[in-house]
N, C-alpha and C positions, 0 to 999 in steps of 0.2 A: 328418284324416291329411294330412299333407304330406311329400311326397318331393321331394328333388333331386336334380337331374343336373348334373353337373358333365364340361365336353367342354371338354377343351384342346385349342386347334387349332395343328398345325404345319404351314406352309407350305413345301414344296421349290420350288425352279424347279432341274428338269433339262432339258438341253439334246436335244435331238431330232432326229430324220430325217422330214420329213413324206414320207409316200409315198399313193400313190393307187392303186387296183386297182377297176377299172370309175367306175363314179361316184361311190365313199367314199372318202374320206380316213382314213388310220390313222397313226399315232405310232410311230415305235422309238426307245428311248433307246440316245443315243448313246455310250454307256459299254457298252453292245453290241455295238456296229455296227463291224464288222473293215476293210471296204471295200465298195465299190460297183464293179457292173463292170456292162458292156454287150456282151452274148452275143450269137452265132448260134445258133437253136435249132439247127440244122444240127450244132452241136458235141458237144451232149449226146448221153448214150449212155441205156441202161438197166442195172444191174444189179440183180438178184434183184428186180423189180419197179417198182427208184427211180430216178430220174432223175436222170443225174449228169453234173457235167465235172468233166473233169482242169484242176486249174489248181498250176499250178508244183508239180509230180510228188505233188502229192494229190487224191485224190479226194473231192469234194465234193459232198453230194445235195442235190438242189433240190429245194422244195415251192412250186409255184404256187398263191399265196396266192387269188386268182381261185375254186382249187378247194377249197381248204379252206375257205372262208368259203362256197360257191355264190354265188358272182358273178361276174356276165357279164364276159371279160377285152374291153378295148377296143385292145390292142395289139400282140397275136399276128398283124396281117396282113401284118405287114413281113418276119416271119422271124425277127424280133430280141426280147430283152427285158430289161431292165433286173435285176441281182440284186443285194438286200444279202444279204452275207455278216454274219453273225450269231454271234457267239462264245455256247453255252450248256454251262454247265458244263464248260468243256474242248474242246468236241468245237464244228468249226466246221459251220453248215449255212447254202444259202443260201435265200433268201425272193425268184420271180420278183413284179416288180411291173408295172404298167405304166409309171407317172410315176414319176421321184423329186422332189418337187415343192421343198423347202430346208429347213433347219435353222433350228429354231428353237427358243424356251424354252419351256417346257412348264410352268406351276403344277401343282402338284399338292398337295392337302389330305388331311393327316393328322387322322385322329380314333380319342380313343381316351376309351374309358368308365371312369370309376372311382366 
């Protein structure tokens, strides 16, 4: 018996935001990425549980990536932190990081079975 497989490969290269939170490096493509700001935490408020700032008369929740991933943040002793704003489905939310480290292109391979 003999089977084959047959895998076409498609190569992207999209363009990226490398950013850092504790000592790993993460990706966001930047067909995402709304902008990049440098906060006081001092700024942020809470509501109904989420942490937010106002940034030009809207309200924006933050999610410190540090905490969603459980990992150690290396940058919170200043007071300050780095956020990208993240456009998902409509609705903007931001991502504290520690570093925003540069952009760059990102390969990425497609596979698919037939």
């Amino acid at each position: 018996t003999r089977m084959r497989l047959k895998i076409p490969l498609t190569l992207a290269i999209i363009p990226a935001l490398m950013i850092r939170v504790g000592e790993n490096l993460f990706t966001i493509p930047l067909a995402n990425v709304e902008e990049t700001l440098h906060i006081e935490l001092s700024d942020t408020t809470t509501i109904e549980g989420t942490e937010v700032i106002h940034l030009r008369g809207q309200t924006l929740p933050i999610f410190h990536l540090s905490s969603l991933f459980n990992i150690e943040s290396t940058s919170t002793e200043d007071g300050t932190a780095f956020v990208v704003v993240v456009n998902t489905g409509g609705q903007q939310v931001g991502f504290a990081v520690d570093e925003l480290n540069r952009l760059r292109a990102l390969g990425v391979v497609y596979c698919t079975m037939s």
